[in-house]
N, C-alpha and C positions, 0 to 999 in steps of 0.2 A: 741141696742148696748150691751155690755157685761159690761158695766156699769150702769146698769138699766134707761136709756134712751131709747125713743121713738121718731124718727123721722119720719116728712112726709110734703109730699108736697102739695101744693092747687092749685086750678084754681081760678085765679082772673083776672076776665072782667079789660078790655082795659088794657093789658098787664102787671097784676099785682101779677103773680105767684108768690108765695111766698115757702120758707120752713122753718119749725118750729119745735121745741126740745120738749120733755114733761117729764121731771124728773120724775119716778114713787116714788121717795121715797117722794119727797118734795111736789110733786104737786103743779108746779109750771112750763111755760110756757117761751121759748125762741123763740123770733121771730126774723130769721136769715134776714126776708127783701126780696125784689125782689130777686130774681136771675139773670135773664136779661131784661130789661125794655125794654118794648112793646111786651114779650111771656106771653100766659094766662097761658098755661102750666105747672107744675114740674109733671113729669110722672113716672119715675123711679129712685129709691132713692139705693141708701146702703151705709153703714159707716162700716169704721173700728176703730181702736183707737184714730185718727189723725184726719181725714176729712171725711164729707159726702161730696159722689159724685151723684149729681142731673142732671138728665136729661129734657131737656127743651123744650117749640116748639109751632108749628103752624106754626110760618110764617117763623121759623129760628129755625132749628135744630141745638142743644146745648150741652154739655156736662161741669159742671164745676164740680170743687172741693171747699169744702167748710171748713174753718178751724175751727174746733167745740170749741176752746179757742176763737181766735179772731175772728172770723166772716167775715174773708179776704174771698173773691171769684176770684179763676182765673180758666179761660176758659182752657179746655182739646183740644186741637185739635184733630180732629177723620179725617184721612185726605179720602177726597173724599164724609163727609157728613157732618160738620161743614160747618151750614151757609146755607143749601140747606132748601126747604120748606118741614118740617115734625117734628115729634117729636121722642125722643128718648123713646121707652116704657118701656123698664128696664134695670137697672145696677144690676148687679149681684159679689161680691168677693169670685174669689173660686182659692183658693191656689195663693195666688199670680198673679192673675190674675182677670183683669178687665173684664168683660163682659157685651160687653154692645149692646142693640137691640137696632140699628139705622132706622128701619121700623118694622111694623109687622110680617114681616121674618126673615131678615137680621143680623147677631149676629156677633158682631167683638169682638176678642181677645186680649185685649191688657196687657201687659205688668205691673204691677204694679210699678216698680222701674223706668222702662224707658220710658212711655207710650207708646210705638214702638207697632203698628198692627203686632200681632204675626200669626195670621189665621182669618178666617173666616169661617159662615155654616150655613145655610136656615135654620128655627125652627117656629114652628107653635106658638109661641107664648109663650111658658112656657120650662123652661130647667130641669132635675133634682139636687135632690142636690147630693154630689161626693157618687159614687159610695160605702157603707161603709168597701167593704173589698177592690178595689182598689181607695186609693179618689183621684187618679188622672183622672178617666174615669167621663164622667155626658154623662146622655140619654135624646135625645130630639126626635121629632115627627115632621115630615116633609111631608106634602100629606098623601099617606097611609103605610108610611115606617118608621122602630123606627131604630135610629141611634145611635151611641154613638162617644162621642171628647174624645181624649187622651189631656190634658193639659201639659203633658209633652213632646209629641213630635208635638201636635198641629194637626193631622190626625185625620179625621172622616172615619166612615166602618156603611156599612149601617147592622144593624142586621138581618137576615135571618128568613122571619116570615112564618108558615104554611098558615097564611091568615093574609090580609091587616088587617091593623088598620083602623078605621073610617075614613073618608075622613072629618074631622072637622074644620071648619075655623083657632078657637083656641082651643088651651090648655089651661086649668082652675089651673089646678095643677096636679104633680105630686109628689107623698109621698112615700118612702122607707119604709118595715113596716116588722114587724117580725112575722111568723107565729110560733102558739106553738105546730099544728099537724096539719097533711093534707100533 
């Protein structure tokens, strides 16, 4: 967080996912508690100034929000995958916008203010982060083809490659980076 916090989630056997805070300044440890009881899960976390939003799962695909003052938790409806069996893998906030992968492919777009599904786009597992000269484009990798979402109008266009990218289950990461010649 951008107030030198560290969040993240746990697996804990017989449905005892938890997420937890770690002050870097104080060193000292916040434990936010289950998130939904009977999921082992917290899989994909991100925070803004307000609330972490933790993605949950195994037997009940989840999405809450968590209030990083009081420690309140209410459920995100993600509609069409709230409740179904699987885990949410990552939440991602990028401009205003939730991002959140409801399977290993699957990346719905929602809304930060409204949480309304604004799109959707198949992603091999990893998204970039905003493009830095337009940061409203992010690139992702789907089969053998690199894409890119506009966040502002919510279209993906696939990008036009001389040769396939790897046919890779997942994406590990992907890192924007500055060359100084070449």
């Amino acid at each position: 967080s951008t107030d030198g916090k560290i969040y993240g989630g746990t697996y804990g056997p017989n449905g005892q996912g938890k997420v937890f805070e770690y002050d870097i300044a104080s060193g000292t440890f916040r434990d936010y508690g289950v998130v939904k009881e009977g999921q082992d899960y917290i899989r994909g976390i991100a925070v803004d100034d307000d609330y972490i939003y933790a993605g949950v799962g195994s037997t009940y695909l989840g999405l809450f929000k968590i209030n990083r003052i009081t420690g309140e938790k209410t459920e995100i409806n993600v509609p069409g995958y709230t409740g179904t069996v699987g885990t949410v893998a990552d939440v991602y906030i990028v401009n205003n916008k939730l991002l959140v992968s409801v399977s290993t492919i699957n990346m719905v777009v929602m809304d930060m203010d409204t949480l309304e599904i604004e799109g959707s786009f198949q992603q091999n597992a990893m998204i970039s982060e905003p493009d830095p000269s337009t940061p409203n484009l992010i690139y992702y990798k789907n089969g053998t083809k690199l894409y890119k979402y506009d966040l502002s109008t919510n279209k993906q266009s696939e990008i036009p490659l001389a040769v396939p990218v790897p046919d890779t289950g997942r994406v590990k990461d992907l890192e924007w980076i500055k060359l100084n010649s070449g």
